[in-house]
C-alpha positions as CSV (number, residue, x, y, z in Angstrom):
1,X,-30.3,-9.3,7.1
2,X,-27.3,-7.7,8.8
3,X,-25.7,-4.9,7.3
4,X,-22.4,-5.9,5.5
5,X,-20.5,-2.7,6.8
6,X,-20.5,-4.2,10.5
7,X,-19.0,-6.8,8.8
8,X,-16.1,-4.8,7.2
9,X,-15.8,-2.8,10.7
10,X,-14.8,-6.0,12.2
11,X,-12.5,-6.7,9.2
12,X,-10.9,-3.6,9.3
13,X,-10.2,-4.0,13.4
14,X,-8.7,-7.3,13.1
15,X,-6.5,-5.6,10.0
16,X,-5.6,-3.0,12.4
17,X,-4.7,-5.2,15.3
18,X,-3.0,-7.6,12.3
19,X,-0.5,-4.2,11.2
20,X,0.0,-3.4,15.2
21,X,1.2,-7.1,15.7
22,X,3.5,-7.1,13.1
23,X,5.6,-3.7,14.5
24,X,5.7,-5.2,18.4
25,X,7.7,-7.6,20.5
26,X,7.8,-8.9,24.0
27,X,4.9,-8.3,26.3
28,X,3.0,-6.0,23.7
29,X,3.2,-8.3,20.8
30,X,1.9,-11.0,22.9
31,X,-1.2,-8.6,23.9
32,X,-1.5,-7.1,20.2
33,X,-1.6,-10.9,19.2
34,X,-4.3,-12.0,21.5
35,X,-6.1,-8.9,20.4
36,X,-5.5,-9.6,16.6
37,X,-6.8,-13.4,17.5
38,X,-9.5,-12.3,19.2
39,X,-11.2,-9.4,16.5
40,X,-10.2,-12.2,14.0
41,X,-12.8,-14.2,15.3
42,X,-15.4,-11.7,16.0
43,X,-15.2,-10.4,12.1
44,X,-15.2,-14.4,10.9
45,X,-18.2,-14.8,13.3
46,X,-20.0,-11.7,12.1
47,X,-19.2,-12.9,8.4
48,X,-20.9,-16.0,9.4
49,X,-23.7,-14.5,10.4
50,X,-24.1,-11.5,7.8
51,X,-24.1,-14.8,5.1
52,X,-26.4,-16.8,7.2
53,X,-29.1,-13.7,6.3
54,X,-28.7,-13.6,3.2
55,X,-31.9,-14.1,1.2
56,X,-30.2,-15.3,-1.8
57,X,-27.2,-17.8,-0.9
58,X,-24.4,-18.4,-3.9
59,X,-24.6,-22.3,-5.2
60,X,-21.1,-23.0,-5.4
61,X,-17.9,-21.8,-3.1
62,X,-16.2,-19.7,-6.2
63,X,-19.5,-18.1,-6.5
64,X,-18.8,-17.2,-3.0
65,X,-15.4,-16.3,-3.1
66,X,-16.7,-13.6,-6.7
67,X,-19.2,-11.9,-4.1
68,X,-18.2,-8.4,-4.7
69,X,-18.4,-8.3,-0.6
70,X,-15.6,-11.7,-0.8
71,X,-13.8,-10.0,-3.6
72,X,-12.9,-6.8,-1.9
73,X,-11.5,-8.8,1.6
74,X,-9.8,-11.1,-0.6
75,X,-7.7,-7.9,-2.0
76,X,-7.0,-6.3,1.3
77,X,-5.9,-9.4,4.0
78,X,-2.3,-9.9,4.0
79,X,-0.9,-12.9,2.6
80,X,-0.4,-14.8,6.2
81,X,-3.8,-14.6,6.7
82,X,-5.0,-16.0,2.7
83,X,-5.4,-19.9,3.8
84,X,-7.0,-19.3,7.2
85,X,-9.8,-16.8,5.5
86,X,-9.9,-19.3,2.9
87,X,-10.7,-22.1,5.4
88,X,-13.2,-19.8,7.0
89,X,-15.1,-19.0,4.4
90,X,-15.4,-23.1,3.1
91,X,-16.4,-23.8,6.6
92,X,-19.5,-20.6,6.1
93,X,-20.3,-21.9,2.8
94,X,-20.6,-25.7,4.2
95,X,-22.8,-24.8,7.1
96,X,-19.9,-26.2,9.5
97,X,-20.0,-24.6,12.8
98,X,-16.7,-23.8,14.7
99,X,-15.1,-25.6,17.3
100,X,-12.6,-23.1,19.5
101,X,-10.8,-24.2,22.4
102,X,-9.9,-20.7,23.7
C-alpha cells in the first residue's frame, strides 16, 4: 500500500506551484503554469495509485469524498481547482483510466 504522505507531498507541490502561478506573468507564468500542470498530474496520478492499494475500497463516491485523507484536500485546494479534483477523483473511484494528450 503506498504511503498517503507521498500523496500529500505531491499535493502540497502542485499547491505550491498553484500559489507561484497566480503572483507571475509573461514568460514565468507560462513556466510556473506548465509546472503547476505538470505536479497536478503527478499528485492525481499518485492519488490514483495510493487508492488503487487500498485493501479496503469505499462503496460509494461520498464515501470517498468523507475519507479523512479526501476530506482534508478537499479543505485546502483553491476554489479554481474544486471541479477538476472533483472530476479526478469520480474518474479514481470509477476505475477510468486517463487519457492526456500532452
Amino acid at each position: 500500500m503506498i504511503d498517503f504522505n507521498h500523496v500529500t507531498e505531491k499535493f502540497n507541490t502542485m499547491l505550491t506551484y498553484w500559489d507561484r502561478m497566480q503572483t507571475l506573468s509573461g514568460d514565468e507564468g507560462a513556466d510556473a503554469a506548465e509546472l503547476f500542470e505538470k505536479t497536478y498530474y503527478e499528485y492525481i496520478d499518485k492519488l490514483r495509485k495510493w487508492y488503487q492499494t487500498l485493501h479496503k475500497k469505499p462503496t460509494s463516491f461520498e464515501q470517498f469524498e468523507e475519507m479523512p485523507e479526501i476530506e482534508k484536500m478537499y479543505e485546502k485546494i483553491p476554489g479554481p481547482l474544486q471541479i477538476n479534483l472533483i472530476t479526478d477523483l469520480e474518474e479514481i473511484f470509477d476505475g477510468i483510466e486517463p487519457k492526456r494528450f500532452d
